[in-house]
N, C-alpha and C positions, 0 to 999 in steps of 0.2 A: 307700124311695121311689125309684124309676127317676128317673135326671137325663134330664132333657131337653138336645136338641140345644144350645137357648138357653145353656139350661144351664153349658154347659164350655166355658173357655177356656183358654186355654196358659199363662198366668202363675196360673192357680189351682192346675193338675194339677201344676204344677211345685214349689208351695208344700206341697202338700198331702202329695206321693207324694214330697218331700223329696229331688228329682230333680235332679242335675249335668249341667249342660248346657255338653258340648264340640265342636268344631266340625270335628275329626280323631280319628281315630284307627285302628289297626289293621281291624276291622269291614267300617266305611264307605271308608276307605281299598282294600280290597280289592275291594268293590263296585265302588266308581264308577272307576277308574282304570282302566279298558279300552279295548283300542284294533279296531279291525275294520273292514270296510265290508260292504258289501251286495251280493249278487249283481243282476245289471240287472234281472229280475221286481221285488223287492224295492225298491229301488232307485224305481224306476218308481213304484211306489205310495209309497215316501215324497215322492215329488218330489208326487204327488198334496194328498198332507195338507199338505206343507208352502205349495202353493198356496192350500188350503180354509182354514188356518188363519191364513194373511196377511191374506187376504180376508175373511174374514168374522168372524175369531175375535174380534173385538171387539163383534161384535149379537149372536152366539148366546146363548142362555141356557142355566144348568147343562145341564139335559134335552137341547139340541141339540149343544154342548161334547160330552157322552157319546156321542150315537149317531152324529155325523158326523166325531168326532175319535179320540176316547178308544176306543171300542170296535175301531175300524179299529186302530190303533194299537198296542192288546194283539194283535189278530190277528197282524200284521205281526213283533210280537216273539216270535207264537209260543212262548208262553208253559205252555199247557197238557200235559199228559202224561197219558192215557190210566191211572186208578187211583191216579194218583200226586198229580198236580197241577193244581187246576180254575181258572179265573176266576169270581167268582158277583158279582154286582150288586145292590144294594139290600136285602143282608142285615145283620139285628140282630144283633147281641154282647150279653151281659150277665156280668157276674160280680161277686162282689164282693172288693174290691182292700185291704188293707191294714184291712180291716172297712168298708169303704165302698161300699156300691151304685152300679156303674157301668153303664149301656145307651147303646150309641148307635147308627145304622142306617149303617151302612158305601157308603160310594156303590161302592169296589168291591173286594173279598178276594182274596187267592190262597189256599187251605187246600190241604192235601190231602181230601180229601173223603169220605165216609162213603156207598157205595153210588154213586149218578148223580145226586142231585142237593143233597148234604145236607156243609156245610162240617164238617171235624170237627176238624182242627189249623190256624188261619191263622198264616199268616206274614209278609203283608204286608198293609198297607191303602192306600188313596187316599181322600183326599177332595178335594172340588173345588166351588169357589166364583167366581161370575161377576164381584162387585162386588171390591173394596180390604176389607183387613180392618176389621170396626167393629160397626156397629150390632147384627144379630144374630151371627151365623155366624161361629164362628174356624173354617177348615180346619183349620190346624195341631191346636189344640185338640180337634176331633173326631178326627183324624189321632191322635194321644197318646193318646189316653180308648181308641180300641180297642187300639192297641197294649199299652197296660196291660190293659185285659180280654183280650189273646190270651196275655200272659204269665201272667198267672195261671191260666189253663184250661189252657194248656201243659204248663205247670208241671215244664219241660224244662232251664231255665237256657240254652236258644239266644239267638240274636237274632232281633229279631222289627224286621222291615222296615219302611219308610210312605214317602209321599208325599203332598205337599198342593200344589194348583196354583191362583193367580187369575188364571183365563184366558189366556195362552199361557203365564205363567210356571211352572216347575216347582221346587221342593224337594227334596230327598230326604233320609232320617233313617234312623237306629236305636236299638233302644234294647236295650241291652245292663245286668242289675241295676236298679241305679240311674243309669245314664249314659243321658243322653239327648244325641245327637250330628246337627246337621244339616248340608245343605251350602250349597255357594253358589247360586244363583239358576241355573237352565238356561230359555232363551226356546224353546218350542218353535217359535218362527213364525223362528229364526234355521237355516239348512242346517245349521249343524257341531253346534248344541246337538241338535236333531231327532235329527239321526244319534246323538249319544253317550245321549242317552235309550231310544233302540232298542236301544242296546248294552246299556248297564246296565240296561234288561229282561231282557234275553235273559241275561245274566250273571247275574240273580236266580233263572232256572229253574236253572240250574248249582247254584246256592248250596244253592238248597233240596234240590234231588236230594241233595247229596252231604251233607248233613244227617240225611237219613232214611235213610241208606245201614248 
């Protein structure tokens, strides 16, 4: 039976997939500890987002969070590589994990990609939610569900990537076996968090190129 979104939360997948949840380590460490700035085009445009999302990031809803924040954002970090590495939006995952049937719909992938429009290895996910976590919807939780269906379809032994954000706030994970590893909070509506979020995008295109190298 396909789980639904409702479905998964992060204190089950973590019970279930028998999952060690650390909060450093080598991995993530080498991801997010980077340092850089921006050239003034660049620059420019983050000073943009970091306006939009002062302002307004607290009424948008997911749908507008994605296309007036998120989407600029990946642009910005430049993320894509021609054959190599795609961004894709609003794609399903499914596999089954450990004998267990897992699906959930990804708000946004990195894979490398199968032709021009078709995810065939991901490596990182995002989910993103507007409300406090609760009622339906765990980020994190859907965050985890694909990360374990990308490990399994992998079936590589890499690290497979995620983040999960409620509304300016951002996350970031990996999950390495059975380690599941997350970090501290990054506010994108803050100038120094904004910039080092850009970074450590741009540092995930690195990661991944020289993975499939």
């Amino acid at each position: 039976m396909e789980t639904t979104r409702q479905a998964i939360d992060i204190d089950s997948l973590l019970d279930t997939f028998g999952l060690n949840t650390t909060f450093s380590n080598v991995i993530i460490d080498e991801w997010l500890n980077v340092e850089g700035k921006l050239n003034p085009e660049d620059q420019r445009l983050m000073n943009i987002l970091l306006e939009r999302i002062s302002k307004f990031g607290d009424y948008w809803n997911e749908e507008e969070l994605k296309i007036n924040f998120i989407g600029i954002l990946f642009l910005l970090a430049d993320i894509d590589e021609d054959g190599k590495i795609k961004t894709f939006f609003e794609r399903s995952v499914a596999a089954t994990v450990d004998g267990i049937p897992l699906a959930v719909k990804s708000d946004c992938m990195i894979a490398t990609p199968k032709g021009k429009g078709t995810p065939k290895a991901p490596y990182f996910f995002l989910q993103e939610y507007k409300k406090q976590k609760g009622d339906k919807n765990d980020p994190e939780g859907q965050m985890l569900a694909a990360m374990l269906i990308a490990q399994a379809l992998n079936n590589d032994h890499k690290p497979i990537y995620g983040t999960w954000l409620v509304g300016s706030i951002w996350w970031f994970s990996t999950l390495v076996g059975k380690e599941y590893t997350k970090s501290r909070k990054y506010d994108a509506s803050q100038e120094k968090d904004l910039l080092q979020i850009i970074l450590i995008l741009r540092k995930l295109k690195r990661l991944i190129l020289n993975k499939n190298q």
